[in-house]
Backbone bond lengths (Angstrom), bond angles and torsions (degrees), N, CA, C in turn:
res aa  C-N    CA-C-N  psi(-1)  N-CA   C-N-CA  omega(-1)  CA-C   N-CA-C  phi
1 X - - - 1.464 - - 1.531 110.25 -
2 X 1.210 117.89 160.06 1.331 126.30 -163.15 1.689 103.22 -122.75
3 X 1.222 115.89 140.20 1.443 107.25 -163.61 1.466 100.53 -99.26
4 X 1.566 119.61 148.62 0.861 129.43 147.17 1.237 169.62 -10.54
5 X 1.805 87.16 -81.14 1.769 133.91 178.58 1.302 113.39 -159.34
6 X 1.144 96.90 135.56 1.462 109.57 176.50 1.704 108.64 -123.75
7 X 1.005 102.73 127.59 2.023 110.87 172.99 1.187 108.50 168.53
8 X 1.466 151.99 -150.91 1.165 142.91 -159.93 1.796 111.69 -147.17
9 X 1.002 93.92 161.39 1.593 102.09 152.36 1.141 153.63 -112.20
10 X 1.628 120.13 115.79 1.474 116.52 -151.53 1.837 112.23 -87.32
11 X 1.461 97.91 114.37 1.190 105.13 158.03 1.369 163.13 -126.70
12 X 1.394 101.75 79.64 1.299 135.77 -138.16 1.655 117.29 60.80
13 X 0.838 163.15 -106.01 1.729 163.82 -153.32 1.647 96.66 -95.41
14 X 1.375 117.00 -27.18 1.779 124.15 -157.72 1.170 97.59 -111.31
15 X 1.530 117.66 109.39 1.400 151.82 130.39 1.401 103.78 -27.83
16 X 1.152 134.21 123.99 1.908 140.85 159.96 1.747 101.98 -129.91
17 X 1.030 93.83 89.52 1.902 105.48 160.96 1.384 124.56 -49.00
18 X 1.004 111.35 105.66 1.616 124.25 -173.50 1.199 130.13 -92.12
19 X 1.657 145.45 164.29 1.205 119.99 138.20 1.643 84.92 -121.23
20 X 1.702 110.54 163.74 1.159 110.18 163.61 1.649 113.56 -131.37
21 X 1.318 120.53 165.73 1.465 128.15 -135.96 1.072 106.44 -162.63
22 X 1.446 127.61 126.19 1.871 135.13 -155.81 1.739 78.68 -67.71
23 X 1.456 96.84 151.80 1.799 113.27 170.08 1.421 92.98 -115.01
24 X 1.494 132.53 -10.06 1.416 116.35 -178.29 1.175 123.72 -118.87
25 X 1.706 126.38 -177.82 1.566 104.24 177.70 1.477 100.82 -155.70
26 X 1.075 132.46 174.10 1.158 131.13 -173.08 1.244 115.36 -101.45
27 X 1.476 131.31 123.92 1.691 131.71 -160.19 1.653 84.95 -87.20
28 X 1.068 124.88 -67.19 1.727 126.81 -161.37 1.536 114.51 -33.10
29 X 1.823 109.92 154.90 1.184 118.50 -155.78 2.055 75.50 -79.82
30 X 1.705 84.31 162.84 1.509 110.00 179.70 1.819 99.27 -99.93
31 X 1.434 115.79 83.09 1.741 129.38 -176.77 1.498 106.15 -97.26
32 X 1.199 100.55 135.93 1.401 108.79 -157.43 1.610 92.40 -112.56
33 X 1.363 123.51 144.75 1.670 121.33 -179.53 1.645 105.55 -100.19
34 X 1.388 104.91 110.80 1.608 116.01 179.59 1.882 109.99 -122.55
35 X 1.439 97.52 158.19 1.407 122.80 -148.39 1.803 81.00 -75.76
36 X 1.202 121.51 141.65 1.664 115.64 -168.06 1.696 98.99 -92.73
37 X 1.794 112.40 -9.54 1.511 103.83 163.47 1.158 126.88 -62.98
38 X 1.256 109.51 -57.40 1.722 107.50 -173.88 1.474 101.23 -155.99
39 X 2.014 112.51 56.00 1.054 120.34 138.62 1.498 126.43 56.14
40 X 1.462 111.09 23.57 1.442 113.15 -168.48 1.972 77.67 -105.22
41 X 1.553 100.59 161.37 1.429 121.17 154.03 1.325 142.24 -55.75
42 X 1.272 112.35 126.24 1.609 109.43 -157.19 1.434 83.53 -100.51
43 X 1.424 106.16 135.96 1.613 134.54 176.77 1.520 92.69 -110.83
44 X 1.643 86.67 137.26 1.712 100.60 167.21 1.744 106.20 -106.14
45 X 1.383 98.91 156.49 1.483 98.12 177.18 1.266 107.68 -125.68
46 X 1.150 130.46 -177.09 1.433 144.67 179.83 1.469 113.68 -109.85
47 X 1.582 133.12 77.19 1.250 136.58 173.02 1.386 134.40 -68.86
48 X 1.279 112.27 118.88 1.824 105.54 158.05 1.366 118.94 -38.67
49 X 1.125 128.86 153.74 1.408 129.02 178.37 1.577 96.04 -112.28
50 X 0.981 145.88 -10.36 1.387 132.10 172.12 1.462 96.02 -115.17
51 X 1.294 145.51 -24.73 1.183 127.96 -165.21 1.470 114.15 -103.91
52 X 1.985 103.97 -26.94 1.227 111.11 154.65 2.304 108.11 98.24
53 X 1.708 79.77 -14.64 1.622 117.88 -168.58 1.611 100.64 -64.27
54 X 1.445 137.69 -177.95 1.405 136.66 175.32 1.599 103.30 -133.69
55 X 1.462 104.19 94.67 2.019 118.87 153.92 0.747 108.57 -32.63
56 X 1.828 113.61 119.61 1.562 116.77 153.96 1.568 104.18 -72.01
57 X 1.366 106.93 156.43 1.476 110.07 -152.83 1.833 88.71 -73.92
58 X 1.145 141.64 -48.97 1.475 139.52 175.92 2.105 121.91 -37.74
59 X 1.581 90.88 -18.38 1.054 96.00 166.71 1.646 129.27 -104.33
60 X 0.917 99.41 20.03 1.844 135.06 178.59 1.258 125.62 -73.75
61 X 1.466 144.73 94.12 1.548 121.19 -163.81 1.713 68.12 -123.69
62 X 1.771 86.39 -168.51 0.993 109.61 172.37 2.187 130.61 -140.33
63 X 0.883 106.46 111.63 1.624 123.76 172.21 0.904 141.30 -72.34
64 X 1.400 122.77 168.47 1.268 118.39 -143.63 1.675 81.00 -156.05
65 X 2.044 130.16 113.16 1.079 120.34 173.45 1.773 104.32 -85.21
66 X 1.288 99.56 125.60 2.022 113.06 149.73 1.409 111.37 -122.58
67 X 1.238 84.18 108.25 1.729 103.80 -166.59 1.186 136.04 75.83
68 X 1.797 121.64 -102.91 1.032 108.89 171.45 1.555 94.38 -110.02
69 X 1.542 146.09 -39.27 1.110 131.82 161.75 1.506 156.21 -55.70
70 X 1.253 152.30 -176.55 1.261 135.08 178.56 1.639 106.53 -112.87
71 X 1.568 109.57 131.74 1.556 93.87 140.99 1.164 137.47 -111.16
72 X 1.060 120.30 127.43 1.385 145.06 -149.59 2.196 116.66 -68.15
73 X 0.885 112.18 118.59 2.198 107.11 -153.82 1.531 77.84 -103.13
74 X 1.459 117.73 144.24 1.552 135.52 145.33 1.397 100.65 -80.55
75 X 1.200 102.55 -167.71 1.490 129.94 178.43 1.141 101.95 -96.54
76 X 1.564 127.35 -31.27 1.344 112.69 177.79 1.525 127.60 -91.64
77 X 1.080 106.31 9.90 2.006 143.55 -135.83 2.363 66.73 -110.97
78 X 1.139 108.62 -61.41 1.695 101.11 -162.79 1.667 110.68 -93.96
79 X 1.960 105.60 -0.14 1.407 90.67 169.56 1.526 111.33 -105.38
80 X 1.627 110.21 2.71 1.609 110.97 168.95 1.586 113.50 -84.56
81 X 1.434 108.46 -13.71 1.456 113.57 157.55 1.380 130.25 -11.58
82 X 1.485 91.80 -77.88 1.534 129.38 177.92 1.160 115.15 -155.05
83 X 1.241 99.71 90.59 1.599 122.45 -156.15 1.950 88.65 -73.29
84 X 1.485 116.65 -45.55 1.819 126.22 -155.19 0.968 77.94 -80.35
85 X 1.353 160.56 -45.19 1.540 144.34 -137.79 1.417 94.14 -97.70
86 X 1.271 140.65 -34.32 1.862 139.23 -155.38 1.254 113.30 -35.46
87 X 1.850 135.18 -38.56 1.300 157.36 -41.53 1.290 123.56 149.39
88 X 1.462 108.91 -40.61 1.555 113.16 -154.32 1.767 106.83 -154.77
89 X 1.326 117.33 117.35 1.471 98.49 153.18 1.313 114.59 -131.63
90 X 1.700 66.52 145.27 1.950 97.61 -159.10 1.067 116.32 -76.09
91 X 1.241 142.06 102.20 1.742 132.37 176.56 1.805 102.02 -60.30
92 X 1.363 99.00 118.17 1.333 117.73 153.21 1.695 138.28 -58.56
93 X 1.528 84.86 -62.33 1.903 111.93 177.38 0.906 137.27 -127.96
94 X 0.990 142.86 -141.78 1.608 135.04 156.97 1.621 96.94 -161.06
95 X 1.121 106.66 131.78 1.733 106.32 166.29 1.826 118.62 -130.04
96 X 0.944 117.19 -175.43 1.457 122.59 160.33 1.202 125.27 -77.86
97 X 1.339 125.26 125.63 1.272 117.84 -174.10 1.441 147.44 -49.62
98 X 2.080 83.19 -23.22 1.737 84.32 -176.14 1.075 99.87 -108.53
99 X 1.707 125.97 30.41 1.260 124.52 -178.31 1.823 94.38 -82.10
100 X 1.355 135.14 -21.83 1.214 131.74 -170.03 1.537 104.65 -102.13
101 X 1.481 100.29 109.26 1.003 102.37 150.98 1.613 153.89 -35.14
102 X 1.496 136.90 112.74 0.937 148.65 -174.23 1.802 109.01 -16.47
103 X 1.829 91.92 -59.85 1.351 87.15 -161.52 1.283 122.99 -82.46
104 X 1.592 128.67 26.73 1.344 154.69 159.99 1.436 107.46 -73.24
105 X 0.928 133.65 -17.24 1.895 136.94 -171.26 1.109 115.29 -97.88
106 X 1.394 110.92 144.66 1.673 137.83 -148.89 1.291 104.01 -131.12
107 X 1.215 96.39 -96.51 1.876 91.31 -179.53 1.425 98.94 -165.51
108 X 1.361 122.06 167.63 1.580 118.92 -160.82 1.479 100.99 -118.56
109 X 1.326 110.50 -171.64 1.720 109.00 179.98 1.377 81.69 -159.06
110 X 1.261 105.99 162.34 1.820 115.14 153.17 1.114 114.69 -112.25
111 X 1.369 99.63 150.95 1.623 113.20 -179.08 1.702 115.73 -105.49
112 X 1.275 109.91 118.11 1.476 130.74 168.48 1.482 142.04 -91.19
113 X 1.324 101.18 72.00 1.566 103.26 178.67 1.392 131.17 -20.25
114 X 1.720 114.35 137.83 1.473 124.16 -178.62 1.568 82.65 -85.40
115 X 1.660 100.60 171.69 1.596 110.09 -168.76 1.625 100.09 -83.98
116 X 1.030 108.08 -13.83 2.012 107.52 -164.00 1.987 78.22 -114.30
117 X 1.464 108.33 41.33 1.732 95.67 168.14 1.599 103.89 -149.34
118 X 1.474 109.19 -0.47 1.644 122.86 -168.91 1.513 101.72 -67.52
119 X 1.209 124.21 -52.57 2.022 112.71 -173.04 1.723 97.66 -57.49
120 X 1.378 124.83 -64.29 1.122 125.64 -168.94 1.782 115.66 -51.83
121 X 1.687 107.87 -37.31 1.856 96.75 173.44 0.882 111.38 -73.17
122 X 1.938 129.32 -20.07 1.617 115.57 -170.57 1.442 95.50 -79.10
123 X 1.824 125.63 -37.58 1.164 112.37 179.43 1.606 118.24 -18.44
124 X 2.152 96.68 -89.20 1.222 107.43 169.39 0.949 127.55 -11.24
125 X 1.359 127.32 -72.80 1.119 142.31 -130.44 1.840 104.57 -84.29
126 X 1.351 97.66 -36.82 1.504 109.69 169.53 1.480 105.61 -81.60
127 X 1.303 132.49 -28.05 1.439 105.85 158.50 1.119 116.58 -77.62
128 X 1.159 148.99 -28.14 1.170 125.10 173.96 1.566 135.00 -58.16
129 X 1.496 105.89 -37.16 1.507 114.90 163.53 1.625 119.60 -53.71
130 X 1.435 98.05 -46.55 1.685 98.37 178.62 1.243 117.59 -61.67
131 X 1.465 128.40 -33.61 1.254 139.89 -166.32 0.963 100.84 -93.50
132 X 1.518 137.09 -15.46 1.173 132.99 -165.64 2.109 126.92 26.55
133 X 1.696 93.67 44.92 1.234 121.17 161.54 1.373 134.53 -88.91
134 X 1.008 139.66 141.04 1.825 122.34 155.35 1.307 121.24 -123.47
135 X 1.342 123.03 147.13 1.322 127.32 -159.17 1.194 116.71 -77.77
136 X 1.077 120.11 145.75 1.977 116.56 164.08 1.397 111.89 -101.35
137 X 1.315 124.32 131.51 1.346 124.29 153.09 1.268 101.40 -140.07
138 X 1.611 97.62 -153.31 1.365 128.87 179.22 1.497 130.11 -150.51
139 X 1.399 136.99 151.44 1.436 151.36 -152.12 0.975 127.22 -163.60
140 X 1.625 115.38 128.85 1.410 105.00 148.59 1.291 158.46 -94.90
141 X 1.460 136.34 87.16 1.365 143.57 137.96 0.987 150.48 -55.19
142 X 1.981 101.53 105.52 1.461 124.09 -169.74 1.565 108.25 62.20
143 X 1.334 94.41 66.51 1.346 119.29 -175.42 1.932 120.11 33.06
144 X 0.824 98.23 17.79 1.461 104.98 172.71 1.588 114.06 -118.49
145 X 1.718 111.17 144.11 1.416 92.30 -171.35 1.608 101.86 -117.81
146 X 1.698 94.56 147.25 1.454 116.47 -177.20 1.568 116.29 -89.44
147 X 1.680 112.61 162.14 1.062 86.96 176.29 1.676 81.77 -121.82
148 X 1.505 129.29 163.32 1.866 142.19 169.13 0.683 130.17 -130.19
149 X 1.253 114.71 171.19 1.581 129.85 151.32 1.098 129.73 -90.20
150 X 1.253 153.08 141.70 1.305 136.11 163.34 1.598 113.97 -110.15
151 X 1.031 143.04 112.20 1.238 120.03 -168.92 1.784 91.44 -161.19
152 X 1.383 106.12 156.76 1.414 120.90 -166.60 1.497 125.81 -72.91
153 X 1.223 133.58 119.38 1.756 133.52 175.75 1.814 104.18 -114.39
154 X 1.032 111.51 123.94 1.434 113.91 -165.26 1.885 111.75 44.55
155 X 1.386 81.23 -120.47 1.533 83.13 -179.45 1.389 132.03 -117.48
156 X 1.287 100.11 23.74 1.391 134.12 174.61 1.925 128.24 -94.04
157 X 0.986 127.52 137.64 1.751 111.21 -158.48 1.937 74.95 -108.15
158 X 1.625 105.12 136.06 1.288 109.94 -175.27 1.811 91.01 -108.74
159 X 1.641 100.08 172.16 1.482 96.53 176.26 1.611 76.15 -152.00
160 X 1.407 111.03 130.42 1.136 148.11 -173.41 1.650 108.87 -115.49
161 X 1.379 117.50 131.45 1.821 114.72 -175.31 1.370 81.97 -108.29
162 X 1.391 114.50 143.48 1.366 135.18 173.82 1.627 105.11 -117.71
163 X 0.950 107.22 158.48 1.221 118.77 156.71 1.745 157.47 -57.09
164 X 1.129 159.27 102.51 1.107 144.67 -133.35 1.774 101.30 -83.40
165 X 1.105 99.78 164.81 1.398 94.88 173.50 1.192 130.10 -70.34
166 X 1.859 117.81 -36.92 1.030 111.97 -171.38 1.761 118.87 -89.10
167 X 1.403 98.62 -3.74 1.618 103.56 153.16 1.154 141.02 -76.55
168 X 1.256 114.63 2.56 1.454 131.62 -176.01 2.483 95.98 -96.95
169 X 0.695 91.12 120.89 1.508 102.75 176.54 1.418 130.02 -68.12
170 X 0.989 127.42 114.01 2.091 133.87 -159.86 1.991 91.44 -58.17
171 X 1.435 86.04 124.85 1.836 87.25 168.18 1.356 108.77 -76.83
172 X 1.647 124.93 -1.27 1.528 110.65 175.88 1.650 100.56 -71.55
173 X 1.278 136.89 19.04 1.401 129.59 170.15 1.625 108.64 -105.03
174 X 1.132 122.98 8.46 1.403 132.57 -154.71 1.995 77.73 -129.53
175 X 1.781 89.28 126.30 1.747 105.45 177.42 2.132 103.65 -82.83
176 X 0.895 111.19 95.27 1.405 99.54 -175.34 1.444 114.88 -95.74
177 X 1.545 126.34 147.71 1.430 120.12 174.22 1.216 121.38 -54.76
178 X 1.390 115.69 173.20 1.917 123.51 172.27 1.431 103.42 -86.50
179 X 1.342 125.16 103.00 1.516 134.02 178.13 1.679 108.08 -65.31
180 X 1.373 117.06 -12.99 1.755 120.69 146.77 1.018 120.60 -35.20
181 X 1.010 116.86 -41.12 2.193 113.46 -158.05 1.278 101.01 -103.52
182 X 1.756 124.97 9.36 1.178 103.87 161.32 1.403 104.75 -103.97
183 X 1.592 110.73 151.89 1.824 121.39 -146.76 1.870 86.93 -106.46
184 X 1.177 105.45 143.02 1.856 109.85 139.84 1.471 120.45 3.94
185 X 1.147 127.70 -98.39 1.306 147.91 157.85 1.221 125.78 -18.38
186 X 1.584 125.33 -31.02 1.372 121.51 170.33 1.216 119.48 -126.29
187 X 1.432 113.21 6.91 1.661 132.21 133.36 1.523 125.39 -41.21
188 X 1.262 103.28 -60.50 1.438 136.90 -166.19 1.926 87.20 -79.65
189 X 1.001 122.42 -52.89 1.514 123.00 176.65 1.763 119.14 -58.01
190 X 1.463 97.84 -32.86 1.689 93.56 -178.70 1.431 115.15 -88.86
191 X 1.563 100.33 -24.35 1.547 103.60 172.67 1.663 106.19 -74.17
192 X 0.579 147.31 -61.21 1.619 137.91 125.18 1.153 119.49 41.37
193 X 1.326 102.74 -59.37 1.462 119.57 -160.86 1.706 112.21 -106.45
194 X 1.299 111.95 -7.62 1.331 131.95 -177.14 1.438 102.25 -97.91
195 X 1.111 100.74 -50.42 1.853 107.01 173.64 1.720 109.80 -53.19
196 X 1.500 114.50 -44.92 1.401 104.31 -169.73 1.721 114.87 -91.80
197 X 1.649 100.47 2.64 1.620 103.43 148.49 0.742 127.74 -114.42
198 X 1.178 137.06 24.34 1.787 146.07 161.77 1.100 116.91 -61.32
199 X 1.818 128.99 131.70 1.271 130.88 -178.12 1.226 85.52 -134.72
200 X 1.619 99.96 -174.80 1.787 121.73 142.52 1.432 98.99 -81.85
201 X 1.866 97.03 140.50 1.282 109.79 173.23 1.868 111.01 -61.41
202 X 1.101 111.34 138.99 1.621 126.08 -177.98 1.450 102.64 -141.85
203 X 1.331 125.39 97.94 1.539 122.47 171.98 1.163 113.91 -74.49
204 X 1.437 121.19 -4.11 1.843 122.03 -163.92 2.022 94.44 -84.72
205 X 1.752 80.89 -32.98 2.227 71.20 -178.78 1.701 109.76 -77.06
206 X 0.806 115.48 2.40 1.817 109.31 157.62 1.042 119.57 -109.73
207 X 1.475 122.35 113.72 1.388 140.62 143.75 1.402 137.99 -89.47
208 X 1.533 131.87 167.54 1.014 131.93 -144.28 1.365 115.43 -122.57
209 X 1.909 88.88 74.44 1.784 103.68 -160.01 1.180 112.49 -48.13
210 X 1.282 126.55 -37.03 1.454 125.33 -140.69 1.071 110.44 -94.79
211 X 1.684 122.23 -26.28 1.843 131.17 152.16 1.289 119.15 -40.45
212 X 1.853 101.26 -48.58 1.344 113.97 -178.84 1.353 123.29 -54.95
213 X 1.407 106.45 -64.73 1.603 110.86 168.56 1.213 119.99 -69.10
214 X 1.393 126.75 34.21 1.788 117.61 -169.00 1.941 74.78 -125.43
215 X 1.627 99.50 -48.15 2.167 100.05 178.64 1.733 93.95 -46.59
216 X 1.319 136.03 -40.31 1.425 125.03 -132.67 1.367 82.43 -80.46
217 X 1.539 116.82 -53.67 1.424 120.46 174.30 1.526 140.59 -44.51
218 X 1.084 103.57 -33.54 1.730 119.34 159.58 1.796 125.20 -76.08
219 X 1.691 99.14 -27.43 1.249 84.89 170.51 1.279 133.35 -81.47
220 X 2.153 105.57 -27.20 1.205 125.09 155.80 1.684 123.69 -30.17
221 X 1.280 100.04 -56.15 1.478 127.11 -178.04 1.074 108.97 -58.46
222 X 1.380 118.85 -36.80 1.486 105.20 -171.25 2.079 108.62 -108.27
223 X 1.161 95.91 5.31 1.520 93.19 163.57 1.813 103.55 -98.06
224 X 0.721 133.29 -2.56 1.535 146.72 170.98 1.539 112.70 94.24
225 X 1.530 112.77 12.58 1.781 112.67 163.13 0.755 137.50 -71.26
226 X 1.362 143.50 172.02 1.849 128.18 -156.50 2.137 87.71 -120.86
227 X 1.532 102.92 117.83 1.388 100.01 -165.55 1.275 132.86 -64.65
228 X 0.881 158.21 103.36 1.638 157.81 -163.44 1.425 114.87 -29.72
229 X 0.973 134.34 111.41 2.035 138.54 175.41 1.355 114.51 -107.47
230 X 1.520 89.22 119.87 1.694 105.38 -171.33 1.799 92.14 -67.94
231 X 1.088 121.39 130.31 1.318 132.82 161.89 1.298 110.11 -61.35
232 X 1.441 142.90 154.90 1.483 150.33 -171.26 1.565 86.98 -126.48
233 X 1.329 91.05 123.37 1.946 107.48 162.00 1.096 125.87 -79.05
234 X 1.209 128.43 106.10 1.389 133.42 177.97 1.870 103.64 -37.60
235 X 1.399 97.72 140.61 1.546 107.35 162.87 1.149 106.54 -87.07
236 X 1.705 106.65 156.44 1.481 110.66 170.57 1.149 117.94 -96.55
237 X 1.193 134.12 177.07 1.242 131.39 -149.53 1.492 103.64 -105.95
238 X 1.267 112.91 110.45 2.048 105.32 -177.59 1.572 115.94 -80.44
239 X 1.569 110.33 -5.26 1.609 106.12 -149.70 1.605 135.45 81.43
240 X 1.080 119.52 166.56 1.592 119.58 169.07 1.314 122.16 -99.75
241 X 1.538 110.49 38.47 1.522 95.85 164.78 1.542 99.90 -127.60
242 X 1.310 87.65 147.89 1.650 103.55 -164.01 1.673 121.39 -66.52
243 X 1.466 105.97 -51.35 1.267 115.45 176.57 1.745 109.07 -65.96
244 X 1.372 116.51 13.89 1.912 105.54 -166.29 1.662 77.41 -118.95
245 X 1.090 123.99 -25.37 1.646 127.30 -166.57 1.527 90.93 -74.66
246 X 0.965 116.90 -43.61 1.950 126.99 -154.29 1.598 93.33 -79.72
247 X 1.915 124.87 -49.05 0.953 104.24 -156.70 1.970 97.40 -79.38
248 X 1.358 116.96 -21.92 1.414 119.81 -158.63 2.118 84.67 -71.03
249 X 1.246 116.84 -41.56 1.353 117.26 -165.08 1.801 103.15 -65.86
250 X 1.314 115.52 -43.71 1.922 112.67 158.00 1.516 111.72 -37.93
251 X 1.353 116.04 -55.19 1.284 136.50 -176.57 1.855 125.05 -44.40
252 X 1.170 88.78 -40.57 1.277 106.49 -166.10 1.987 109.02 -107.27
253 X 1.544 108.99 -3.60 1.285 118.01 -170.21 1.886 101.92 -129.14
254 X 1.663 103.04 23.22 0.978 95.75 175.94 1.718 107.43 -132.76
């Protein structure tokens, strides 16, 4: 793997030199967009809008509209930003893990100790498990700054980008039902029904059928066979009453 970022993590007085390194990857097929005449690759370009002409990418900045004009950002314009952060993220706090909500998460990286930074990450890293805490800070990546988590997966200290608050969207815009009109009885039925699918979480038993069977189809395709299609089974019809759906769904999951 190829690193990222390199700078450290501040914890409290102790500097830990890092590199960090995507933890994720993309399952989906790599589909390329071609001309349906004669199958060559469609290239995108970078157009003027008044000239209509194609930017070499070196002649590319980037703006900022006030009003009707632009002002125009260097590179150094976003590292005087936050000049202390470029470098370093600083743990602020420490919270509980499941105090953060799900829908705050971005994507994670791992963090890889420099050799003159190894006593200080196992430190961390062992407090954090014991305490069963994770850190909050903040960073900059690709000149924009993040805000994380840092918190432990095996034996590795992960750093997770979360989300800001004010990007997250007010559910008073979301029309929600009257949680009144559901009765006793089909309360007591769905919990029911939650109980008799409850496991330990295991991410290894979900896979990513639908990539899978989309490869089965291309390889078909390209030996010149006509590809096999899983037929979809019609559901049967339960009706509209709720509590007959809940008890047939016990029924059928037991």
């Amino acid at each position: 793997m190829r690193a990222i970022w390199k700078g450290s993590i501040g914890f409290g007085l102790v500097n830990i030199p890092i590199k960090l390194y995507s933890a994720v990857q993309e399952s989906s097929l790599g589909l390329d967009m071609l001309d349906s005449r004669d199958h060559e690759r469609i290239r995108y370009q970078r157009i003027n809008e008044k000239t209509r002409k194609e930017v070499p990418y070196e002649k590319i900045v980037k703006g900022y509209a006030v009003g009707e004009a632009y002002v125009i950002l260097e590179e150094q314009d976003f590292e005087d930003a936050s000049p202390e952060k470029t470098k370093i993220i600083e743990l602020e706090n420490f919270v509980e893990l499941d105090e953060v909500n799900p829908i705050y998460y971005e994507t994670s990286y791992y963090s890889e100790p420099e050799t003159q930074g190894r006593k200080a990450y196992a430190l961390l890293l062992k407090a954090l498990q014991k305490s069963k805490k994770a850190g909050l800070a903040r960073f900059v990546l690709r000149s924009t700054e993040n805000l994380c988590i840092i918190h432990p997966v095996e034996n590795v200290i992960v750093v997770t980008k979360i989300r800001f608050a004010e990007e997250i969207r007010p559910v008073e815009e979301i029309s929600t039902p009257d949680l009144t009109t559901i009765g006793k009885k089909e309360l007591d039925m769905g919990l029911a029904l939650i109980n008799q699918y409850s496991s330990r979480f295991d991410i290894n038993k979900f896979k990513d059928t639908y990539h899978a069977e989309l490869l089965k189809i291309i390889k078909a395709k390209a030996k010149g066979k006509r590809p096999t299609i899983k037929k979809l089974k019609p559901k049967k019809d339960v009706g509209d009453d709720l509590y007959e759906q809940l008890m047939q769904s016990l029924g059928k999951g037991a």
